[in-house]
LOZA-265157 format. One record per residue (C-alpha): x, y, z; residue in three letters. Coordinates in steps of 0.25 Angstrom, whole numbers, padded with zeros to 4 digits, always signed. Example, Ala and Ser with C-alpha at 12.3 -4.5 7.8 and 13.67 -1.06 7.14 Angstrom:
residues 2
+0049-0018+0031ala/+0055-0004+0029ser/
END
This chain:
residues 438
+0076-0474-0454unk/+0079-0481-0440unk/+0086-0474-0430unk/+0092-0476-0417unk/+0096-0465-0409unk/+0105-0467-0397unk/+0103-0459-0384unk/+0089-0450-0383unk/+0096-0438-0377unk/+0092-0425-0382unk/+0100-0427-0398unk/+0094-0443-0399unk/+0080-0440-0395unk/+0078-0428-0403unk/+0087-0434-0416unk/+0077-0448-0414unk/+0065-0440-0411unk/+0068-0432-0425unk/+0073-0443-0433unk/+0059-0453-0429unk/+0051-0439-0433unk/+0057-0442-0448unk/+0052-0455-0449unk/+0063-0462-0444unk/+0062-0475-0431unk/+0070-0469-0423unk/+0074-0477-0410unk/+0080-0468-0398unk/+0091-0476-0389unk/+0094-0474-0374unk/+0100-0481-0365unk/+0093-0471-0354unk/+0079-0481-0351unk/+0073-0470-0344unk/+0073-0461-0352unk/+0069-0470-0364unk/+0057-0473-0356unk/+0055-0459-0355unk/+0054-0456-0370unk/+0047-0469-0372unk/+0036-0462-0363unk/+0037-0449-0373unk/+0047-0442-0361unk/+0057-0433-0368unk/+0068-0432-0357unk/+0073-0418-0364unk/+0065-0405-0368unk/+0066-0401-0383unk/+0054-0394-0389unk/+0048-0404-0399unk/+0054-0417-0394unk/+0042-0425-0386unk/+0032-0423-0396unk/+0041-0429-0409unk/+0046-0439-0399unk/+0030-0443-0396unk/+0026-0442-0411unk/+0037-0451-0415unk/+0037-0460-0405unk/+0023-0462-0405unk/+0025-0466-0422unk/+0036-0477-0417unk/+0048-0469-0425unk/+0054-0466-0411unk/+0056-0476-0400unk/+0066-0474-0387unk/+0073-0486-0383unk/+0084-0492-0374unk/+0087-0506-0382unk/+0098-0502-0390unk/+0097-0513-0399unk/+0082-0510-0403unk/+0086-0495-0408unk/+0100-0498-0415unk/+0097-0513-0421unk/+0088-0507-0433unk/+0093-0493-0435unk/+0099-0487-0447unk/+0104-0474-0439unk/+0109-0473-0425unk/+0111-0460-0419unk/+0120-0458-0407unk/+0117-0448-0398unk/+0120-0451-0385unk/+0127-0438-0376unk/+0140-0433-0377unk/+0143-0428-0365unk/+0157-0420-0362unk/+0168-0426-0354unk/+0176-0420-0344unk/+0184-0414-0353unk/+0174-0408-0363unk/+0175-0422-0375unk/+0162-0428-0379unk/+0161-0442-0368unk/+0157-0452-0379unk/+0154-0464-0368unk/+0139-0464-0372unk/+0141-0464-0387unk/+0152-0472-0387unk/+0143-0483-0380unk/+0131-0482-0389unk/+0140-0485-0400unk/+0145-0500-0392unk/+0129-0500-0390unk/+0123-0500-0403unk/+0136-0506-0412unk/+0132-0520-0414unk/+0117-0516-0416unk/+0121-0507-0427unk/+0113-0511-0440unk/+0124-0514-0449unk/+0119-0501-0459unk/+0117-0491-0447unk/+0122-0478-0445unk/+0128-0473-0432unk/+0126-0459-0429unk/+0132-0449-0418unk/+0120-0437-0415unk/+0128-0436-0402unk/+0139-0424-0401unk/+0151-0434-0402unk/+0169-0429-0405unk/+0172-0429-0420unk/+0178-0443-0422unk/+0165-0448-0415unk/+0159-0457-0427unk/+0171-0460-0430unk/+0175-0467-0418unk/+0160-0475-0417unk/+0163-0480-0433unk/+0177-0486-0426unk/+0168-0492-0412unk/+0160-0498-0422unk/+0166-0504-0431unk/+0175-0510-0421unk/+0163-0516-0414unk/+0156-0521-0427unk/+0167-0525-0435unk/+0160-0515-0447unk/+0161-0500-0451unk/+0148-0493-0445unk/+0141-0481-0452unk/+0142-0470-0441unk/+0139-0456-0444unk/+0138-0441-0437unk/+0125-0433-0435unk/+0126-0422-0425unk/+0115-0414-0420unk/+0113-0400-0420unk/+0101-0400-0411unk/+0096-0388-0403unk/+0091-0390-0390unk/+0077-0383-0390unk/+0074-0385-0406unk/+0080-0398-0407unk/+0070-0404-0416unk/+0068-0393-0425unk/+0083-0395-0427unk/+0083-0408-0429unk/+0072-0407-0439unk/+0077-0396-0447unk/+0092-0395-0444unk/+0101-0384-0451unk/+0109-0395-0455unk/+0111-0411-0452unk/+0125-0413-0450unk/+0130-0431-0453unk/+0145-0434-0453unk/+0146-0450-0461unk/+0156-0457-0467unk/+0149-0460-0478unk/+0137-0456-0489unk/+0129-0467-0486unk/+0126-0464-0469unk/+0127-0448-0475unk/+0115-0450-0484unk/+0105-0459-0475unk/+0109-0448-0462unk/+0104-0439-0473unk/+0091-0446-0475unk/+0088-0447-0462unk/+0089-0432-0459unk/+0084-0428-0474unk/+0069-0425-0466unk/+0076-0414-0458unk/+0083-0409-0470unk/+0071-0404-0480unk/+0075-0390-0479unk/+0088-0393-0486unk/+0098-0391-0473unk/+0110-0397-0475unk/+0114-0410-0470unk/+0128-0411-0469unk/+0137-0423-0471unk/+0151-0423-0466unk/+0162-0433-0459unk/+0158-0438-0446unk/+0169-0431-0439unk/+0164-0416-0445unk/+0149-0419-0442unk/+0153-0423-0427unk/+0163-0409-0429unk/+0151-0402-0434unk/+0142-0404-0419unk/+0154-0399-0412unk/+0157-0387-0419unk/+0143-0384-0420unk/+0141-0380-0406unk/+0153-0377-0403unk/+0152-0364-0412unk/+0139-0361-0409unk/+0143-0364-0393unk/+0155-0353-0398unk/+0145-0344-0402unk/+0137-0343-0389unk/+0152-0339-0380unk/+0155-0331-0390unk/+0143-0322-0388unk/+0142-0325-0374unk/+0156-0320-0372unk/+0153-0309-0381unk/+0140-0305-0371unk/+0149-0306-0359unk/+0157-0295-0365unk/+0147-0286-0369unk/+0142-0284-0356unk/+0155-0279-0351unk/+0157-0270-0362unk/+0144-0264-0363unk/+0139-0271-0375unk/+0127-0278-0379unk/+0126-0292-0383unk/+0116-0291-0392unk/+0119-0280-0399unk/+0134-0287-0402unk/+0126-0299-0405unk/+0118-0292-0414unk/+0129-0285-0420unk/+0139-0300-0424unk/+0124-0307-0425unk/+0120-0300-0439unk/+0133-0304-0445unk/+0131-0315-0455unk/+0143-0323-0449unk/+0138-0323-0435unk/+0126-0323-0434unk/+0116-0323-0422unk/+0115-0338-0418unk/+0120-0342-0405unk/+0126-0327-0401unk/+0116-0325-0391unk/+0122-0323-0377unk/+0119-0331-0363unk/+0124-0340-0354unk/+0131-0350-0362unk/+0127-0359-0367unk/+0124-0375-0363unk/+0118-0388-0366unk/+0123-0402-0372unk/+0128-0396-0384unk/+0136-0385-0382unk/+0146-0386-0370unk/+0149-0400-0373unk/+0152-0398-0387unk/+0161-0388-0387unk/+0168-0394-0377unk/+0170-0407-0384unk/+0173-0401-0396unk/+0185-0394-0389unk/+0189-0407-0382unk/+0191-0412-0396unk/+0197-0401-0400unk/+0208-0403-0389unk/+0209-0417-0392unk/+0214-0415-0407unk/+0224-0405-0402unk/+0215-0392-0405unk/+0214-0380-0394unk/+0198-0377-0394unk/+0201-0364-0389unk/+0187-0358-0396unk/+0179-0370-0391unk/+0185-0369-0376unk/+0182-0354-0375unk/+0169-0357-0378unk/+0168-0366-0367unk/+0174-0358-0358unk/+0166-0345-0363unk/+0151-0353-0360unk/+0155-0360-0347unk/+0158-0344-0343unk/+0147-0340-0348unk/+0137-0349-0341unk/+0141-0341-0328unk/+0137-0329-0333unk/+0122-0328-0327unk/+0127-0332-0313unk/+0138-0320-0312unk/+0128-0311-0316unk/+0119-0315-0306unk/+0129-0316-0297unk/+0135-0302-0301unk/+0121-0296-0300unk/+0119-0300-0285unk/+0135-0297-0282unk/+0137-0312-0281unk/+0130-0313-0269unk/+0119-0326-0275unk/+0115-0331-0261unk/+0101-0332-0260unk/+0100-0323-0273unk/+0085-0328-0280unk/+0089-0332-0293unk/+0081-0335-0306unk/+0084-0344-0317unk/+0078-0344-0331unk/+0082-0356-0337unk/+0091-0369-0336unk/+0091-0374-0350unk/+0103-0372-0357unk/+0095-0366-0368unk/+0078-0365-0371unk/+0069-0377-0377unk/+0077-0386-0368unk/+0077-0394-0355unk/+0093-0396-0355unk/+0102-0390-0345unk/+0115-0395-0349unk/+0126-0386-0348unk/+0116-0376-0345unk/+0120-0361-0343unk/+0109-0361-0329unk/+0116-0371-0322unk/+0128-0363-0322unk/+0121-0353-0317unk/+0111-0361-0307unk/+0126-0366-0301unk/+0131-0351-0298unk/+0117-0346-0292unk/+0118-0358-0282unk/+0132-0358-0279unk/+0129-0343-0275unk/+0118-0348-0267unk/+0106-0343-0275unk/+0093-0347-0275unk/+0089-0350-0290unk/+0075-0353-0296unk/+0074-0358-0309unk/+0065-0361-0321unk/+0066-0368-0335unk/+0056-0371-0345unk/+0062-0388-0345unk/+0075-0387-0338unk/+0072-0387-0324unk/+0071-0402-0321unk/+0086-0403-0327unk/+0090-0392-0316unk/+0082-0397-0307unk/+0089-0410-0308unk/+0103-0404-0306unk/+0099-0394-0295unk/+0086-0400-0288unk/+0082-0390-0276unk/+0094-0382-0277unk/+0085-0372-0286unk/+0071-0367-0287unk/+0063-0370-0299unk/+0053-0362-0305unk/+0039-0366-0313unk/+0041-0355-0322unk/+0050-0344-0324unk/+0043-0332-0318unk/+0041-0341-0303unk/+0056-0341-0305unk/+0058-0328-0302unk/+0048-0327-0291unk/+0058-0319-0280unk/+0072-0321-0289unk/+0081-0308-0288unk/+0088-0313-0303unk/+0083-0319-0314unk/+0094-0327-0322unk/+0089-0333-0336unk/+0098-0343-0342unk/+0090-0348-0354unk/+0080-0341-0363unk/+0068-0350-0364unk/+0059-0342-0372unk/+0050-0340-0360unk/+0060-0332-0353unk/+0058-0322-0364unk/+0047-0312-0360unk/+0045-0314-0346unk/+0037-0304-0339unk/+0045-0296-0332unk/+0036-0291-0323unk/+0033-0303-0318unk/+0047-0305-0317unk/+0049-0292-0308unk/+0039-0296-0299unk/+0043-0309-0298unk/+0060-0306-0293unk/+0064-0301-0283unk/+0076-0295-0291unk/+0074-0290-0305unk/+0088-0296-0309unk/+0088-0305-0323unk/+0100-0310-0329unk/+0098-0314-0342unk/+0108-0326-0348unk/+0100-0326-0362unk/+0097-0311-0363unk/+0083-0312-0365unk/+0078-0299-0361unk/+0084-0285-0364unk/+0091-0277-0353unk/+0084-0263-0354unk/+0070-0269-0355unk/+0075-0278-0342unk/+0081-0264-0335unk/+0067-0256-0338unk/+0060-0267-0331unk/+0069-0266-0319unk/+0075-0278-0321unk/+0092-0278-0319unk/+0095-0288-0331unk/+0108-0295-0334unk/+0110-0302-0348unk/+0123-0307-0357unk/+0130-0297-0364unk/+0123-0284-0360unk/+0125-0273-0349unk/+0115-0279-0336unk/+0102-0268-0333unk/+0098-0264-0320unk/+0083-0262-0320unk/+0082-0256-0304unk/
END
């Protein structure tokens, strides 16, 4: 098939690169010169494993090209994907300026057969409301459908290329089925592809990672409890975990959680709520609970030093909001990168792809490290913020030698206390009782 996709952010350049890998021609749309430029030069402007070389591969065969003439990628295509960003207004709805002028963009160089698609996060009533723009504009009713993505940050393509399940909302069989053939190489292992209204596919994104964004204050509430009461986190989480109607994923405790997804989405989906008359009551406590939560590393350190942060040597272990990724939005570290300063710490810091983003927030304000262990080179606390897999099996030896305080607080819970304590490290984690290893 032909393809456009509108905006290369992270969802359009990961849903064209995946879609040209098929078979498909595929043209990617920005209005961002610079960046087109970029990926023209076979620059990916976002860190996700996998990416650059499917990008080069295709590429290279002519089934992808990056472009800014909008006419050139719309004129021909049989499917038009939209994902342009979302972002939240003010008072937590979904701004829809960009989406709703890629729509007056590309309306009158719509093939007359074409299928509009929404990949972006958009309100339920969304595709509604471009099938209205539309028409008003053509004069004729325009086929326009719902795809959200479920897409991890980190494993991305892998979902894209063998999701649980492919979720389309359409009003008719005809755009349902040829949605279906376009996803039917992703589908050979007989995962569900699940056909719906537009308004309950657009539902589905929303609830989706609003439960899952419910799951992680739940259990991050429940760590904050245990460590008063003398219980342990993972032995509760063990205990709920084997229960076939909880189960394990997404009850791991930490420092809340961030990103583009998460914050956003449960916070647009309670502004709907409140727009129909609906308290979210479940959806603003989760809110709430996670904003809370992302200050919990800094009160510890700052408990730990008696509030006293002035001059304090601090490490930081990651910036991502979460591993395999490069994006810093909403991140759980610059919550605690603000406290640290504000007591007039001295912080140094090290990621595996996310220091440039930091560095372009907080330029010389911080240090930044070449590797983790140089990070700790005369730091009285070690904070760690994100698990990269290389924070796993340090060695701590090195580590002791290194700081000048053995102090680590652990906002992922990567280690276990008593090993910590035995090696004479005071360790602080979520949800389990602190050790002191002098």
């Amino acid at each position: 098939m032909r393809i456009a996709v509108v905006g290369t952010g992270y969802v359009g350049l990961v849903t064209g690169t995946c879609l040209a890998d098929s078979g498909n021609t595929v043209s990617c749309l920005d209005i961002n010169a610079d960046k087109i430029a970029r990926l023209k030069r076979g620059e990916i402007p976002i860190y996700e494993p996998g990416l650059e070389e499917l990008v080069e591969r295709n590429a290279a065969a002519g089934r992808l090209r990056f472009t800014t003439d909008t006419a050139a990628a719309i004129r021909d295509a049989e499917v038009v994907f939209l994902a342009v960003g979302t972002p939240p207004s003010d008072d937590g709805s979904a701004d829809l300026s960009a989406l709703w002028s890629v729509v007056d963009s590309i309306a009158s160089l719509l093939h007359e057969r074409a299928v509009v698609v929404t990949k972006s996060t958009v309100p339920v009533g969304t595709c509604a409301g471009i099938e209205r723009r539309l028409k008003q504009r053509l004069g004729r009713d325009c086929r326009v459908a719902s795809n959200p993505e479920f897409l991890k940050e980190g494993a991305a393509i892998e979902d894209f290329q063998k999701p649980d399940r492919v979720v389309v909302g359409v009003r008719t069989a005809e755009v349902g089925d040829l949605l279906r053939e376009l996803y039917l190489p992703f589908l050979r292992t007989e995962n569900p592809f699940l056909v719906m209204s537009p308004e309950s596919s657009e539902m589905t994104k929303y609830v989706a990672n609003a439960l899952l964004a419910t799951k992680i204050s739940f259990i991050n509430e429940v760590a904050n409890l245990c460590e008063r009461m003398e219980a342990d986190i993972d032995d509760v989480r063990r205990g709920i975990g084997h229960d076939s109607r909880i189960g394990f994923a997404f009850l791991f405790p930490g420092a809340g959680y961030g990103g583009s997804c998460f914050p956003k989405d449960v916070q647009a989906l309670a502004a709907m709520a409140r727009d129909k008359g609906v308290t979210p009551r479940i959806l603003s406590a989760v809110h709430e609970t996670n904003l809370a939560q992302k200050h919990v590393l800094g009160e510890k350190v700052a408990a730990h030093f008696a509030g006293n942060l002035q001059g304090r040597a601090i490490a930081v272990w990651g910036l991502a909001f979460k591993p395999r990724t490069d994006d810093i939005r909403d991140a759980p570290s610059l919550d605690l990168i603000e406290r640290l300063l504000a007591g007039g710490a001295v912080i140094t810091v090290f990621d595996p792809e996310a220091m440039e983003n930091v560095r372009a927030i907080y330029g010389d304000r911080l240090k930044y490290a070449p590797c983790a262990m140089e990070a700790l080179d005369g730091a009285e606390c070690l904070v760690i913020v994100t698990e990269w897999g290389d924070f796993r099996r340090p060695d701590f030896d090195d580590m002791a030698r290194r700081m000048k305080g053995r102090v680590i607080i652990d906002g992922r819970n990567l280690y276990q206390p008593q090993d910590l304590g035995r090696r004479g490290f005071t360790y602080h984690c979520i949800g389990k009782l602190p050790v002191n290893g002098r």
